[in-house]
C-alpha positions in Angstrom: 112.1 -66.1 -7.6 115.2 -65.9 -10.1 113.2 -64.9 -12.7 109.1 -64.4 -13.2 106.6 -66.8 -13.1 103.3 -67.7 -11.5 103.3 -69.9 -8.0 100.3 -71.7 -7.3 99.6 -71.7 -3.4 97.1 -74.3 -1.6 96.0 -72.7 1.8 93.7 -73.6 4.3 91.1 -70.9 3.1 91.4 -72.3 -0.6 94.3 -71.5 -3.6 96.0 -68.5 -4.5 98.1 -67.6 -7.3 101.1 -65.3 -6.9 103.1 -63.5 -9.8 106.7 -63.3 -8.9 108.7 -60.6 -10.5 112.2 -59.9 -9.0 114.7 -57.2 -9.4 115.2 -55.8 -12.5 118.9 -56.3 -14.0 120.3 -53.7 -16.3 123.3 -54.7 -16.7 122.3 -58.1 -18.3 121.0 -55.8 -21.3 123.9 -53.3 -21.1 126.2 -56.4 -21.6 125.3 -57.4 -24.8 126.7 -56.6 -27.9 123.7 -55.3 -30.0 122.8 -53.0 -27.0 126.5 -51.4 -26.6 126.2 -47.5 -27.1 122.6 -47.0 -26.3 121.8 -44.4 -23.9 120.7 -45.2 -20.4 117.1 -43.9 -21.0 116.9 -46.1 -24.4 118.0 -49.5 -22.2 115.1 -48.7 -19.9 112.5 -48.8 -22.3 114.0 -51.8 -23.7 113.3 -53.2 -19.8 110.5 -51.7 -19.4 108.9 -53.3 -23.4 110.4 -57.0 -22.2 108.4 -56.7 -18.7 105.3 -56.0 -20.1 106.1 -58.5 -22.5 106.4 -60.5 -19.8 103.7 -59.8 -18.2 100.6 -58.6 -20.4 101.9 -60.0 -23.5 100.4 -62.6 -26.4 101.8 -65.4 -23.8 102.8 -63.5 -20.9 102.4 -64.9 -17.5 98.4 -63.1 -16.9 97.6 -65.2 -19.5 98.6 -68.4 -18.0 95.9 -67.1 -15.0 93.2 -68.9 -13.6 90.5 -66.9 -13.7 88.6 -67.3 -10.5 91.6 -67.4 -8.3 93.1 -64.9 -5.9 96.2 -63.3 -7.7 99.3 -61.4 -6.0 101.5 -59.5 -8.0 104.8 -59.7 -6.3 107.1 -57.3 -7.3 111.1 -56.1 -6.0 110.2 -52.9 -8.6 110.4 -49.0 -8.3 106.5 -47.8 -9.1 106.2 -44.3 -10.0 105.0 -42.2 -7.5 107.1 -44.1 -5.1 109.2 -42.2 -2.3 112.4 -43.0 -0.5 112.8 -42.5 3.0 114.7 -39.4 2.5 111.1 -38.0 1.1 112.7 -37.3 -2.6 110.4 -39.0 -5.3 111.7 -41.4 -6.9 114.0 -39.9 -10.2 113.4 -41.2 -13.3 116.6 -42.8 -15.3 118.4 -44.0 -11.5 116.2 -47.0 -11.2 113.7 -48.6 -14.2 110.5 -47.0 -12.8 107.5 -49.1 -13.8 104.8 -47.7 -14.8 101.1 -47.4 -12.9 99.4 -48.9 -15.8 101.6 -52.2 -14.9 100.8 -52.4 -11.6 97.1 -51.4 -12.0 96.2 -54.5 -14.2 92.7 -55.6 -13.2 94.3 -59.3 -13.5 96.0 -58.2 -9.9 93.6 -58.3 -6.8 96.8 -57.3 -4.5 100.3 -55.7 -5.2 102.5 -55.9 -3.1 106.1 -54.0 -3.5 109.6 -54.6 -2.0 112.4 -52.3 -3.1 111.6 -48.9 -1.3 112.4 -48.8 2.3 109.4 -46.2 3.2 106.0 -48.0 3.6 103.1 -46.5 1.6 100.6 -47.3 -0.2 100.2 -45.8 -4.0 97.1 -46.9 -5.4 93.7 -48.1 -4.1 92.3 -50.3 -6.4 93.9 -53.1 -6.5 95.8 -52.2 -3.6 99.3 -51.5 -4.4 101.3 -51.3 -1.3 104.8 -50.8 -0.5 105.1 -53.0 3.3 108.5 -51.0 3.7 111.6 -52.4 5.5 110.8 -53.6 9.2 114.2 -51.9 10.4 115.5 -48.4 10.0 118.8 -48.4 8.1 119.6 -44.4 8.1 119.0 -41.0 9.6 116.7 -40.6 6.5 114.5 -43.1 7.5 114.5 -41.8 11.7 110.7 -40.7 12.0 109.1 -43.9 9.7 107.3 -46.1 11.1 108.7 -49.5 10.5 106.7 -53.1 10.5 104.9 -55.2 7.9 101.3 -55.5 6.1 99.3 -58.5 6.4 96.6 -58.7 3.3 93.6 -60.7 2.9 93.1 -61.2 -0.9 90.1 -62.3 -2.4 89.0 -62.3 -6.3 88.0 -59.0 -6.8 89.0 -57.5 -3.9 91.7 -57.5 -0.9 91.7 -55.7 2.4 95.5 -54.5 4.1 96.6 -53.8 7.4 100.0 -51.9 8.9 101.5 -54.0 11.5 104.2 -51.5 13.8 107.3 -53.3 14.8 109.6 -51.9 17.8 112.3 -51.2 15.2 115.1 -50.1 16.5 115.3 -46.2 16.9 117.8 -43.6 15.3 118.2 -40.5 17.1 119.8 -37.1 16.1 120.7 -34.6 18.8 121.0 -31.2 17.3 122.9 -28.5 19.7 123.2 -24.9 19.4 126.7 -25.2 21.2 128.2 -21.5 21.1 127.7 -20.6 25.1 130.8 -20.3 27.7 130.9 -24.0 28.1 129.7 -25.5 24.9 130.6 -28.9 26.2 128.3 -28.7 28.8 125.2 -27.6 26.1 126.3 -30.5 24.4 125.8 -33.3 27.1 122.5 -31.3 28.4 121.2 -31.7 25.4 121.7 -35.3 25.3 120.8 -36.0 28.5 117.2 -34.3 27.7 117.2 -36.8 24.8 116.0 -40.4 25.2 119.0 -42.3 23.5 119.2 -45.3 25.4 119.6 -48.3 22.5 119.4 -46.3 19.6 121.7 -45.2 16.8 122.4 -41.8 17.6 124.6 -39.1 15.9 125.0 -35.2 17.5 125.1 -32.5 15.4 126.7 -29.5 16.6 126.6 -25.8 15.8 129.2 -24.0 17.2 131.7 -20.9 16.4 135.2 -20.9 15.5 136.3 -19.7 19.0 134.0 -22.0 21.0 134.8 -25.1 18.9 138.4 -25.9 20.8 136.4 -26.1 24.3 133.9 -29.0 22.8 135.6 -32.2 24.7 134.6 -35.1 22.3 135.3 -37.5 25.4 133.2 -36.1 27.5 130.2 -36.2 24.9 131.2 -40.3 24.3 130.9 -40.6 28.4 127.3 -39.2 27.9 126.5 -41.0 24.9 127.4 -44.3 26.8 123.4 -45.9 26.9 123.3 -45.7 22.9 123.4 -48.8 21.0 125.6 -47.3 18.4 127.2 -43.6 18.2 127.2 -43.0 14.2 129.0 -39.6 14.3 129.8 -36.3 16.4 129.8 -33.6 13.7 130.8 -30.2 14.2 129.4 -27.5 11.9 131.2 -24.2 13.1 130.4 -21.0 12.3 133.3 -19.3 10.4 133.6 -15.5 9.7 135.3 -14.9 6.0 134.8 -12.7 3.8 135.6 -14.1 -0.1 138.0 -11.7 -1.6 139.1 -11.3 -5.3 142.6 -9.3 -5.1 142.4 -6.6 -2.7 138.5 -6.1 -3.2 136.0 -7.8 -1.1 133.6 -9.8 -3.6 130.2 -7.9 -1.9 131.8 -4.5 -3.3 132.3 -5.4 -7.0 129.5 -5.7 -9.4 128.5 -8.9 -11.3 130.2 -8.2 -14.2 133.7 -7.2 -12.5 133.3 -10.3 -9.7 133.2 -12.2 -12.5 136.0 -10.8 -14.8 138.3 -11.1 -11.2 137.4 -14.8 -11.2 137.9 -15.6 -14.6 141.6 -14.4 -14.0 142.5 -15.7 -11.1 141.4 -19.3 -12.3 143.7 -18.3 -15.3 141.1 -18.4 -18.2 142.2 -18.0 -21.9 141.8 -14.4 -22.7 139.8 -14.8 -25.7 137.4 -17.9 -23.6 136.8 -15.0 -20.6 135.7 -12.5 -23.3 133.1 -14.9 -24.5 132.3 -15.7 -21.6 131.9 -12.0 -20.2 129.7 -11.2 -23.1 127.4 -14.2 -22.8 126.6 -13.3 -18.5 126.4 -10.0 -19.5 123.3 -11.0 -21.4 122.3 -12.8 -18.4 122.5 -10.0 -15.7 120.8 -8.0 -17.9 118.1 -10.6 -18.0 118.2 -11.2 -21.7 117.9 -14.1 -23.4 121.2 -15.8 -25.3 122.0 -18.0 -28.2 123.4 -21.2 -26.9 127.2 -21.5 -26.2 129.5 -22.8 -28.5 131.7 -25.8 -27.1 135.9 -24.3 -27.4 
């Protein structure tokens, strides 16, 4: 749907009414002239006062509902509680995050979510339930299962299922590679890996004096059965020590590490004084009046 509204569905085990609501567009409200200067959280409660407008209000669409008929909420909507594939909760102010009163509206006997990639489930009664894509599209999403739900919705009630797909796989081959012959650790680990039609990316840890005998053919030759190679990355082990002048930075205290920094980035005089008196507050664990801009 382009914009909500309430389907009405015949099917062969009787009618069912679904409640569209698609992706939420900010920008529409940032692009008018009455909302120009408002901060990003004062836009999203703008959105989020117009959905339940739209939803719960005087005439929103539950009140258009019959009664004794099966009702879907369909919804392309971040929930609170939500998580992303990469595990990280959902932040508030990056998408408009409804909230659980919303999607908790006895009016609903089933939600069901599109938006967040991972599947899950967030809330029992109704069921609220995210199906999740049915392929992977990143390494953040490499251990999800992926598939699709099939629901059987009833006034009152409704009852879910998980249905696994064969999605395809992505793979990530981590090496220690800091032997005599790191390209050989390299393809051994691979070859102990089961990458055969999957996206697949090696990540390897080497040293600085190991890293000019990885062979990056070689490691292609053995990454031949993968669908797709996404990357060969090289994290390599590198011995500095961070000097300030002609003192090594482990040797200096707080307060003269930071003095040395504060001149070799060329800092005002007068700004690295402030400065200098405000962390020495801090490294002696006191508490400071805020710091004046200039």
């Amino acid at each position: 749907a382009r914009k909500p509204r309430v389907f009405r569905i015949k099917t062969h085990s009787g009618p069912i009414q679904v409640v569209a609501l698609p992706w939420i567009v900010r920008s529409l409200l940032l692009t008018r002239e009455e909302h120009k200067g408002k901060s990003l959280p004062e836009i999203n409660d703008l959105i989020l006062e117009r959905v339940t407008n739209i939803l719960e209000g005087e005439d929103g669409l539950i009140s258009v509902l019959e009664r004794d008929v099966p009702t879907v909420l369909a919804a392309h909507a971040t929930v609170q509680g939500a998580v992303y594939g990469s595990e990280r909760s959902v932040m508030l102010g990056q998408d408009v995050v409804l909230p659980p009163s919303l999607v908790r509206n006895p009016a609903w006997d089933y939600v069901a979510l599109g938006h967040v990639h991972k599947h899950q489930a967030l809330y029992d009664d109704p069921p609220v339930v995210y199906a999740g894509s049915i392929e992977r599209i990143d390494f953040g999403e490499e251990k999800e299962d992926k598939g699709f739900v099939v629901a059987e919705v009833e006034r009152g009630e409704a009852t879910w299922q998980f249905r696994r797909l064969d999605a395809r796989r992505f793979v990530t081959v981590r090496v220690e590679a800091t032997g005599d012959d790191p390209t050989a650790q390299v393809v051994n680990a691979i070859a102990q890996t089961d990458v055969a039609d999957a996206v697949v990316r090696v990540l390897i840890h080497t040293t600085a004096d190991r890293e000019p005998l990885i062979r990056d053919d070689e490691i292609r030759r053995a990454l031949r059965p993968a669908f797709h190679v996404a990357a060969i990355a090289r994290e390599v082990e590198r011995n500095v020590r961070l000097r300030l002048g002609q003192v090594a930075v482990e040797e200096m205290s707080p307060h003269e590490a930071l003095a040395r920094y504060l001149q070799a980035k060329q800092t005002p005089p007068e700004r690295a004084e402030v400065l200098l008196r405000y962390a020495e507050h801090i490294f002696q664990g006191e508490e400071t009046e805020p710091l004046l801009e200039n």
